[in-house]
BALOBA-1460 file (C-alpha; in Angstrom, 3 decimals):
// residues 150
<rec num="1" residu="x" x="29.634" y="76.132" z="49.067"/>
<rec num="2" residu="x" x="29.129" y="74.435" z="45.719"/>
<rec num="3" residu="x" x="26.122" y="72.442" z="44.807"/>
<rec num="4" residu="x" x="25.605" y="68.530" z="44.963"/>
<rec num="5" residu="x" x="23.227" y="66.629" z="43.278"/>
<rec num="6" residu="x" x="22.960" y="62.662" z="43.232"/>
<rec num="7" residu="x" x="22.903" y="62.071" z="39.233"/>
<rec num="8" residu="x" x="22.780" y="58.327" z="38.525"/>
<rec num="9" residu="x" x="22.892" y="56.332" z="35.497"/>
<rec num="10" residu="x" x="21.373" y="52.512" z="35.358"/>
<rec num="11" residu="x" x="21.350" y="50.136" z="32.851"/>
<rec num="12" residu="x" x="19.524" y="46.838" z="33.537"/>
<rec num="13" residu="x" x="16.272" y="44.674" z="32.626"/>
<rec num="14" residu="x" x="12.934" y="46.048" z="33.877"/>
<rec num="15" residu="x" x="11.442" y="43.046" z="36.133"/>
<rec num="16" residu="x" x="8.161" y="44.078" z="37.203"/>
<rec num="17" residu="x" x="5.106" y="44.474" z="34.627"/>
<rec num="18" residu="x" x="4.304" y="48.298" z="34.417"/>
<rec num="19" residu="x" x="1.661" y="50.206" z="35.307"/>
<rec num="20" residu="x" x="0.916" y="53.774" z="35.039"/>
<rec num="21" residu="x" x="-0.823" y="55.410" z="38.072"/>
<rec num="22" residu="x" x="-1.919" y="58.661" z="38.988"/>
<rec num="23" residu="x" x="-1.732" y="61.211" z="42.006"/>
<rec num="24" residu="x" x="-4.744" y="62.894" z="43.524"/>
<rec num="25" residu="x" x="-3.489" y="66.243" z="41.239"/>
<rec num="26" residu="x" x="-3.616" y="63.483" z="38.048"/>
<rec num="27" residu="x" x="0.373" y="63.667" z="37.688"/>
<rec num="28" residu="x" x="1.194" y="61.030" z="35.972"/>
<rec num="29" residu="x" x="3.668" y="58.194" z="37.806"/>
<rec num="30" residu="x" x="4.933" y="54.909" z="36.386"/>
<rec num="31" residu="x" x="7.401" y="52.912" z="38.224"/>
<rec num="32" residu="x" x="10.223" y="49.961" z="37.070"/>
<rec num="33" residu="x" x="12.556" y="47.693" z="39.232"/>
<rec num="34" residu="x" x="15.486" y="47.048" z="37.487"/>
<rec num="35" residu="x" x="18.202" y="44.677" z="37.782"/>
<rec num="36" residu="x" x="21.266" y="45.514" z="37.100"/>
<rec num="37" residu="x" x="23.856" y="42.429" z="36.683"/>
<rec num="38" residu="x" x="28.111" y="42.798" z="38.303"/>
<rec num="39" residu="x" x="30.295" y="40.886" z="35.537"/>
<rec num="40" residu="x" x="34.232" y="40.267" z="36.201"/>
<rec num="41" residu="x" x="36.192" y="38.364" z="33.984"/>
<rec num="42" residu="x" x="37.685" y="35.169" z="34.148"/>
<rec num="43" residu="x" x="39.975" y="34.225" z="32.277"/>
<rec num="44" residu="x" x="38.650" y="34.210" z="28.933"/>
<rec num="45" residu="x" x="35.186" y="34.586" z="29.750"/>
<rec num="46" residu="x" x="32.761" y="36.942" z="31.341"/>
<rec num="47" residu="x" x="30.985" y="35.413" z="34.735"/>
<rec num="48" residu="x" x="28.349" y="37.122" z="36.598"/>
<rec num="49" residu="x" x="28.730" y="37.789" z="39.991"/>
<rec num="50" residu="x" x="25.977" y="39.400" z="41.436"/>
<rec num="51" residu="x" x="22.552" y="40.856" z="40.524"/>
<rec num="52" residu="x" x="21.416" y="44.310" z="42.369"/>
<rec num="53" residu="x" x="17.866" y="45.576" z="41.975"/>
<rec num="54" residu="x" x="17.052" y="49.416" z="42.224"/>
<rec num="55" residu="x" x="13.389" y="51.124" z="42.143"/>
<rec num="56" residu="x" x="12.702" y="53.595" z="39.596"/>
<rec num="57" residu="x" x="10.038" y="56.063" z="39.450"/>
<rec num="58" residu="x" x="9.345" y="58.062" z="36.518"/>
<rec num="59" residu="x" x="6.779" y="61.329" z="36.528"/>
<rec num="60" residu="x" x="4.809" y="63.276" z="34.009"/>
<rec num="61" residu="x" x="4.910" y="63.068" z="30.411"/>
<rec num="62" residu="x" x="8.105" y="60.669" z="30.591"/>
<rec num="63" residu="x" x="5.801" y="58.250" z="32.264"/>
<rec num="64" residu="x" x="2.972" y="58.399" z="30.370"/>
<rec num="65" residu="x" x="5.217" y="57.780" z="27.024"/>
<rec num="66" residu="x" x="7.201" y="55.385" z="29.010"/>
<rec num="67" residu="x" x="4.496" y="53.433" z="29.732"/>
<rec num="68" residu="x" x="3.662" y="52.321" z="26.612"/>
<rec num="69" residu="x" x="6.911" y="51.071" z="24.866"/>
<rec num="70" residu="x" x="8.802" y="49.984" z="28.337"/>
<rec num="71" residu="x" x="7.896" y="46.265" z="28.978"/>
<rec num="72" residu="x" x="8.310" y="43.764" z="31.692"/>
<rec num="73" residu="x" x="11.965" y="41.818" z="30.726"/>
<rec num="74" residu="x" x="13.328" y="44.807" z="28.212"/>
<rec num="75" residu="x" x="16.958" y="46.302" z="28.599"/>
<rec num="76" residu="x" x="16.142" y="50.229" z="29.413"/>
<rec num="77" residu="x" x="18.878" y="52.798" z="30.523"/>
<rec num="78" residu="x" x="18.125" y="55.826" z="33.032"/>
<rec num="79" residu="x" x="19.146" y="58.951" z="34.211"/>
<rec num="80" residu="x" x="18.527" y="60.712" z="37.231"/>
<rec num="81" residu="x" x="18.846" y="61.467" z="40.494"/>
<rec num="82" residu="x" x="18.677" y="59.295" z="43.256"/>
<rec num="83" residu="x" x="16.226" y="59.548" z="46.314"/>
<rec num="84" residu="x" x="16.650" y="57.878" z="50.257"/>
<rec num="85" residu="x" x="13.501" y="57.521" z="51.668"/>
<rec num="86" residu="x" x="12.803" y="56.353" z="55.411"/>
<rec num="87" residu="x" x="10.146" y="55.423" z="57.420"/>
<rec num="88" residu="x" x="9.127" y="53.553" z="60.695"/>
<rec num="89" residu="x" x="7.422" y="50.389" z="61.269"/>
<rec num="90" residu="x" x="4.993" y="48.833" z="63.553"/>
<rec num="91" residu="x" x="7.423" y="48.167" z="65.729"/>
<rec num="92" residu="x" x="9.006" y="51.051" z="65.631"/>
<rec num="93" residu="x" x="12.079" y="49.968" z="63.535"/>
<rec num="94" residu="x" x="13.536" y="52.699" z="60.920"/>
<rec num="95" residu="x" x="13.335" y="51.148" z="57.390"/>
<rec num="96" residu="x" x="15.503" y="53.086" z="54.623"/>
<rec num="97" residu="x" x="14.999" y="52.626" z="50.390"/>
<rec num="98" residu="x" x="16.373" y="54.226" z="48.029"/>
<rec num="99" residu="x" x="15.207" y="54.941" z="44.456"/>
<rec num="100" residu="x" x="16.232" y="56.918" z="41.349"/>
<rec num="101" residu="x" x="13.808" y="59.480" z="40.063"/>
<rec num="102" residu="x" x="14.422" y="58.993" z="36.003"/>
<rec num="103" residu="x" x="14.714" y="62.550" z="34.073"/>
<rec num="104" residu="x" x="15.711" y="59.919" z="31.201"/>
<rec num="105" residu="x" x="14.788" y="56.857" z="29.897"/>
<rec num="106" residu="x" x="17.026" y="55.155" z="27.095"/>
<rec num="107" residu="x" x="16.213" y="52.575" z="25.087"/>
<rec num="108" residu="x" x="18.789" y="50.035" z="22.680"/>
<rec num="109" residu="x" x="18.373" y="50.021" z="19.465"/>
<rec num="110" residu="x" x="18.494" y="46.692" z="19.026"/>
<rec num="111" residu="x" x="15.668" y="46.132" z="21.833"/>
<rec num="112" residu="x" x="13.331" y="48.444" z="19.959"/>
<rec num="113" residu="x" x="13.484" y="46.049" z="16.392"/>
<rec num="114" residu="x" x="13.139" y="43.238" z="18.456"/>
<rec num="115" residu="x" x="9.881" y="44.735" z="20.435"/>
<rec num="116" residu="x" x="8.819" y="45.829" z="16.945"/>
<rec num="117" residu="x" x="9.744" y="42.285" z="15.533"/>
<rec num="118" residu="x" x="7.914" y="40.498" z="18.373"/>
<rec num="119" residu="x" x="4.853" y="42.379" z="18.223"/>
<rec num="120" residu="x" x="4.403" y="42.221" z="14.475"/>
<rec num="121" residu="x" x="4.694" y="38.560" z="14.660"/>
<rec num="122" residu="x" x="1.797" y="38.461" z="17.338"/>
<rec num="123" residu="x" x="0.120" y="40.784" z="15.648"/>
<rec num="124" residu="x" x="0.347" y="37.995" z="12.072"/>
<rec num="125" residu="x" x="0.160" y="35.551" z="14.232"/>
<rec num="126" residu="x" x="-3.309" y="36.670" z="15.070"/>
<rec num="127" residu="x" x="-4.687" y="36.816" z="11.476"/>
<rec num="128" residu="x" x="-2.204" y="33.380" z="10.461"/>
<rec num="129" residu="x" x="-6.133" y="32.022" z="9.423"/>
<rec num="130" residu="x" x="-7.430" y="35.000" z="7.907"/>
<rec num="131" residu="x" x="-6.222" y="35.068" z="3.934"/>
<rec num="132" residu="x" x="-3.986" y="37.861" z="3.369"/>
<rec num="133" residu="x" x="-4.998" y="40.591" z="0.992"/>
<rec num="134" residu="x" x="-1.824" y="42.619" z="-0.969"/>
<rec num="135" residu="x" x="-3.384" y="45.992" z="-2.326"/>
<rec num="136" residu="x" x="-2.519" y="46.964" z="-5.442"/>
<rec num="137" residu="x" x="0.717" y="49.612" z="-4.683"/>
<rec num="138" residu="x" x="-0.438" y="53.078" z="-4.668"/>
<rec num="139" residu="x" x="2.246" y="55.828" z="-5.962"/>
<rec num="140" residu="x" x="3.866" y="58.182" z="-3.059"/>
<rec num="141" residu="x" x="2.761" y="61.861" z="-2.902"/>
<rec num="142" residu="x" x="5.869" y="62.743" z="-1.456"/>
<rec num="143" residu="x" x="9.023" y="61.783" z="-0.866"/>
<rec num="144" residu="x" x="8.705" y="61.445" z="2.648"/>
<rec num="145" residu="x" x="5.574" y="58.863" z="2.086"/>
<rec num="146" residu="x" x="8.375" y="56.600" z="0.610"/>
<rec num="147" residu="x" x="9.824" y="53.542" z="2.483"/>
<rec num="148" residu="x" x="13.565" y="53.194" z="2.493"/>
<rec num="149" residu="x" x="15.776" y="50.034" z="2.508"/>
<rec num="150" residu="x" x="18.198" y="50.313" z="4.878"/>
C-alpha cells in the first residue's frame, strides 16, 4: 500500500497578533490563524463569497524566524501538512479542529517592501523632531558594500 500524507497549501491574512511560545523541552512554537477569502466572478467583477479561517502552528527554527517578520494583518503563504485533533468536553461532547503544521512559510514580495516601507516610516517618524545628520559618504571596500538601484 502506497503512502498518504495530507500536504496543504494556504494563502490568506494572518489575524491574530503572534506570539512565540515554548514547550517544557524549549522547542520553539509560534502559531497564526489565517483567513483565507472564496472569490467567484460576476460578471465583470470579482465578489467575495465567503471567508474560512484555519489554525496554523509552526515549530522550531521556522518559528522562531517567523516570529519576527510575520505580523498581525500580513498576506503569508504555507505549506504543510494538515492535523485533526479531538477531544471531549465537560459534558462529554467530542469536539474536532483541525490545523496545518507549516514546513513553509512564504512571504509576497510586495508585502515585504511594504513592511519595510511601513516600519522605516515609524522608525523617521520617531526622530521627525530630531535634526537629521547626512555623513559625509565614505568610499566602498568592496563591491558587495555597494548599494544598487534597482
Amino acid at each position: 500500500m502506497a503512502r498518504s500524507e495530507s500536504q496543504m497549501t494556504l494563502r490568506g491574512n494572518n489575524v491574530i497578533d503572534v506570539e512565540m511560545k515554548y514547550t517544557q523541552t524549549g522547542t520553539a512554537m509560534l502559531r497564526l490563524r489565517l483567513a483565507v477569502d472564496k472569490w467567484k466572478k460576476s460578471g465583470e467583477a470579482w465578489e467575495k463569497t465567503n471567508t474560512s479561517f484555519f489554525n496554523v502552528q509552526l515549530w522550531g527554527d521556522l518559528a522562531e524566524h517567523s516570529a519576527g517578520i510575520v505580523e498581525k494583518g500580513m498576506r503569508i503563504e504555507v505549506k504543510g501538512q494538515m492535523e485533526e485533533r479531538s477531544w471531549e468536553t465537560d459534558a462529554g461532547e467530542k469536539k474536532y479542529a483541525y490545523q496545518l503544521n507549516a514546513r513553509e512559510v512564504l512571504i509576497p514580495v510586495e508585502d515585504i517592501e511594504s513592511l519595510v516601507r511601513v516600519k522605516r516610516e515609524k522608525r523617521d517618524g520617531d526622530n521627525s523632531s530630531a535634526p537629521t545628520k547626512q555623513a559625509a559618504p565614505t568610499p566602498a571596500t568592496s563591491p558587495f558594500d555597494e548599494e544598487l538601484d534597482f
